[in-house]
C-alpha positions in Angstrom: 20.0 107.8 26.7 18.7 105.7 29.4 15.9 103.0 29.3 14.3 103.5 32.8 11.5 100.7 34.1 9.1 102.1 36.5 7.8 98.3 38.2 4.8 97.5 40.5 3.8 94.2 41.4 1.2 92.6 44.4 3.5 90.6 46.6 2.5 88.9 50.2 5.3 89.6 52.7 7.4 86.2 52.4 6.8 86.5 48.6 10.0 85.2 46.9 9.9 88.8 44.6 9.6 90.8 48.0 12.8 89.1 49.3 15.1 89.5 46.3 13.7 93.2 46.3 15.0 93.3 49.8 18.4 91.4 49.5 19.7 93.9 46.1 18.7 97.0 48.5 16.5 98.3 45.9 15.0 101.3 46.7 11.1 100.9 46.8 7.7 101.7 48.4 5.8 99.6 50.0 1.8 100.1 50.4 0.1 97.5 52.9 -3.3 96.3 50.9 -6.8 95.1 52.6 -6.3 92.1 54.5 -3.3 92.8 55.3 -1.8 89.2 53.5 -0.3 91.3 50.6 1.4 94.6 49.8 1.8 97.0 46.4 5.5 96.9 45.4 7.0 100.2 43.5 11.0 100.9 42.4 12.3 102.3 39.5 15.5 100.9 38.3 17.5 101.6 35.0 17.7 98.8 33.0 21.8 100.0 32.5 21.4 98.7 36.4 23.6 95.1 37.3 20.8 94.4 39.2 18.3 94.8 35.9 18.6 91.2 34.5 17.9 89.5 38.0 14.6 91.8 38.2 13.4 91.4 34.5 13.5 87.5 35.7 11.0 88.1 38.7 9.0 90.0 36.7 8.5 87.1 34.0 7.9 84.8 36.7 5.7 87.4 38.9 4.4 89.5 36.7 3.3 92.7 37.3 3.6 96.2 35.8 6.5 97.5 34.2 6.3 100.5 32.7 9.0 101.6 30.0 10.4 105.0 29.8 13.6 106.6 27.3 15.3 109.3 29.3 17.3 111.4 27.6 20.5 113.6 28.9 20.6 117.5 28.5 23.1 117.3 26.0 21.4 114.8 23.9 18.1 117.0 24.1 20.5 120.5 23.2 22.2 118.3 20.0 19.4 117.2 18.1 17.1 119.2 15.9 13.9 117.9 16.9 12.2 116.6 20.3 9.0 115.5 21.0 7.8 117.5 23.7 5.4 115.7 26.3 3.5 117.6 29.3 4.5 115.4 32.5 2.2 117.3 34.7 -1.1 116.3 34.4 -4.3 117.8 35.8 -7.9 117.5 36.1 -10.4 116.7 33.0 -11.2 118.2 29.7 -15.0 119.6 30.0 -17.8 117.8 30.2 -16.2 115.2 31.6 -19.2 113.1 31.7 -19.5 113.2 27.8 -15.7 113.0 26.8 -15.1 112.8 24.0 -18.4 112.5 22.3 -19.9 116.1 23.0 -16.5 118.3 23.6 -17.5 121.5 22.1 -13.4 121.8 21.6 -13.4 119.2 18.9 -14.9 117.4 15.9 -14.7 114.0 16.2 -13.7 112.9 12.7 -14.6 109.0 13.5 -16.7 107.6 16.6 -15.0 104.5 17.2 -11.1 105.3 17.4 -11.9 109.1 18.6 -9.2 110.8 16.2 -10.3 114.8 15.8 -9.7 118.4 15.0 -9.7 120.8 17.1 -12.2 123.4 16.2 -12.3 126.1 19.5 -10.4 126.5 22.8 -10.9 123.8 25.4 -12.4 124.1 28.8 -11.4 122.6 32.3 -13.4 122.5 35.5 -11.2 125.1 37.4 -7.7 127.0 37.5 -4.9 124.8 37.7 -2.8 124.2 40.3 0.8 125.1 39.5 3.3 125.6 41.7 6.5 126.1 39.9 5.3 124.5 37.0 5.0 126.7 33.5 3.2 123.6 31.5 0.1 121.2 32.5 -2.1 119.5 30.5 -5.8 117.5 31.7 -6.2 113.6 31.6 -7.0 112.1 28.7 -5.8 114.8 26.1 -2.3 115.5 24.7 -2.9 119.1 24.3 -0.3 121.6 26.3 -1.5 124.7 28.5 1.4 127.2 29.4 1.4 130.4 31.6 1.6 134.0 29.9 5.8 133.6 31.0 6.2 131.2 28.4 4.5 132.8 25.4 6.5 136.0 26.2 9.6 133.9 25.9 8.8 132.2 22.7 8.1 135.5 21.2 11.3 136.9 22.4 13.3 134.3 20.4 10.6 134.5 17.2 9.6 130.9 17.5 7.4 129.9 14.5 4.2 127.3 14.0 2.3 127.8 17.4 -0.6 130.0 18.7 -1.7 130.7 21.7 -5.4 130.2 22.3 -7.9 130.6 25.2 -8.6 128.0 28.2 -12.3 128.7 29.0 -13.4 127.8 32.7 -15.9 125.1 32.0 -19.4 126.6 34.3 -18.8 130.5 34.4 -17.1 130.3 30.4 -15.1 133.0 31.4 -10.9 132.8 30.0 -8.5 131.2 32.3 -6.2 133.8 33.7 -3.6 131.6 34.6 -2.7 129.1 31.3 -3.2 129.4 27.6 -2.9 126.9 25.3 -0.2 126.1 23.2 -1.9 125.2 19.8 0.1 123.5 17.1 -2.0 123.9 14.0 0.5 122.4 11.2 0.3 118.8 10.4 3.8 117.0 9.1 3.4 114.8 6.4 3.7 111.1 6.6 7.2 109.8 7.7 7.4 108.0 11.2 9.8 104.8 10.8 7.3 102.4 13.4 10.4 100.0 14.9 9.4 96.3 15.2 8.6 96.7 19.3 6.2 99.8 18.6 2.8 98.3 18.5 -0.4 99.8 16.8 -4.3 98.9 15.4 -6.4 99.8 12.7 -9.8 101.4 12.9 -12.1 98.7 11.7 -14.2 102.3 11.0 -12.6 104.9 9.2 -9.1 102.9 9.0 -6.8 105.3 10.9 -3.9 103.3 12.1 -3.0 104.7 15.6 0.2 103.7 17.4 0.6 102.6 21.1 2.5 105.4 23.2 6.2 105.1 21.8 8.2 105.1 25.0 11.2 103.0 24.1 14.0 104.4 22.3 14.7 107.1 19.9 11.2 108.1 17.5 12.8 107.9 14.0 11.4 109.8 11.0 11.8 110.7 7.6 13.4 114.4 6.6 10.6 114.8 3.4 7.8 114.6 6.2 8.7 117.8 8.0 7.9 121.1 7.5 10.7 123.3 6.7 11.2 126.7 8.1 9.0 126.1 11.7 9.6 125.2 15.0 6.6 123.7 15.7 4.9 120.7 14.2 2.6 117.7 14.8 3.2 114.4 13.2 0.7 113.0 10.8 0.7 110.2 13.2 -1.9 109.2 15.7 -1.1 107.2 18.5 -3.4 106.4 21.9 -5.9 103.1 22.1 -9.7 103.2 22.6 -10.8 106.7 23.1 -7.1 107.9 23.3 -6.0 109.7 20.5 -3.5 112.4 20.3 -0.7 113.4 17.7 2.9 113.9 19.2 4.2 117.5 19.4 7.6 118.4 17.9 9.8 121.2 18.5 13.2 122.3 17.1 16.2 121.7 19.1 16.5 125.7 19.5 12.8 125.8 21.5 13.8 122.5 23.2 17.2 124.4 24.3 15.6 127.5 25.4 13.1 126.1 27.4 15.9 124.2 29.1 17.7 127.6 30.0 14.5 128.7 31.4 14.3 126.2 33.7 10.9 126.0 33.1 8.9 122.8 34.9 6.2 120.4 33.2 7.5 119.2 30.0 10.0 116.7 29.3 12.1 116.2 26.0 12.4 113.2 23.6 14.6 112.7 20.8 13.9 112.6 17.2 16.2 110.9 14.4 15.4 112.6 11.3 16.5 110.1 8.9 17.3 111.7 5.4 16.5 110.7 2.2 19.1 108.0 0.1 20.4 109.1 -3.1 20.5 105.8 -5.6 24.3 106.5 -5.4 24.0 106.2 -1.4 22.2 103.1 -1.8 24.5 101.5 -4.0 
């Protein structure tokens, strides 16, 4: 497991942040601003990096963006018996964009102000997707997975359990999407994610949903009694997103994780779940 930052910061050219970058031979981009006085400054770096501790300091003194990510190796993803799986190719909007989320006909908006919903009938985008050698997408905005036909043959080979494949309808000619289906999780886990310290969340002053920030640090942690036995395929009971962002995380068995590894297939990446089980009184004595 690897905790990878992905920074940008505005820095003008003699900017003390712009030299250091310069003088550890980080490896960045560089993309000149109007005006000309100041310049967008990108680099990933691993925080398992020497150089880490020297950057973290710019960045308090700075600031700018730093965005947090857990990478996790193919072993660890092959060894644990559940992932989260998350779409990493994103494109285009659900449809009608201008009206999202308020008038999808895809979903039932079970509370106006934090956006939480069930999905009620297949969801529509504005056009094919572009896919190169990717076999998963999904639009802005939504969580929801589309995969081509390849994929739900191969799932079906191996017998996977607790999906369904529904429609993608082209938004203006309503006619079925020949190139991606959806991969619809209908089961719902029960209660049971472990919320670290660092993993910050709200409350609906509304309907009083709490929804979690995007967990991107670390390893998600949740309780054995809140999964569904017998399945390969699950959501947690969880929400997470802000504002109009809401989205339950998908979870797949290590065996669906490992053969979509074998595939090679593109567009989805794989986090690791702890599933923590339940003490005995003996155990916590």
């Amino acid at each position: 497991m690897e905790i990878l930052h992905r920074i940008s910061i505005n820095s003008k050219r003699d900017a003390k942040f712009l030299i250091a970058i310069h003088t550890m031979q980080i490896k960045h981009q560089v993309i000149e601003l109007p005006g000309g006085e100041s310049s967008l400054i990108t680099f990933e770096i691993f925080e398992s990096d020497q150089r880490w501790n020297t950057i973290a300091n710019l960045i308090a003194l700075c600031g700018g963006v730093d965005i947090v990510e857990t990478i996790f190796s193919p072993d660890e993803i092959r060894s644990a018996k559940w992932l989260r799986m998350i779409s990493v190719h994103e494109q285009g909007y659900p449809q009608p964009k201008m009206s999202w989320p308020f008038k999808q006909t895809d979903r039932e908006l079970l509370c106006l102000k934090c956006a939480i919903y069930r999905q009620i009938a297949p969801m529509r985008i504005a056009k094919e997707p572009h896919l190169g050698k990717k076999a998963f997408v999904h639009t802005i905005w939504t969580n929801e997975i589309f995969c081509i036909p390849e994929v739900f043959r191969g799932l079906e080979e191996i017998q996977a359990k607790g999906y369904e494949s529904w429609d993608v309808i082209l938004h203006k000619s309503g006619q079925i999407s020949e190139k991606v289906r959806q991969l619809y999780v209908p089961s719902i886990a029960s209660p049971g994610l472990i919320a670290n310290e660092g993993l910050r969340k709200t409350v609906c002053s509304e309907c009083g949903t709490i929804k979690y920030y995007a967990h991107m640090r670390g390893i998600m942690k949740i309780k054995e009694e809140a999964l569904i036995p017998e399945t390969d395929f699950m959501l947690t009971h969880e929400w997470f997103g802000s504002g109009y962002l809401a989205w339950r995380e998908i979870l797949v068995s290590g065996r669906v994780a490992s053969f979509i590894l074998d595939q090679g297939w593109q567009g989805v990446r794989f986090k690791v779940v702890e599933v923590i089980q339940k003490q005995t009184e003996n155990e916590k004595l």
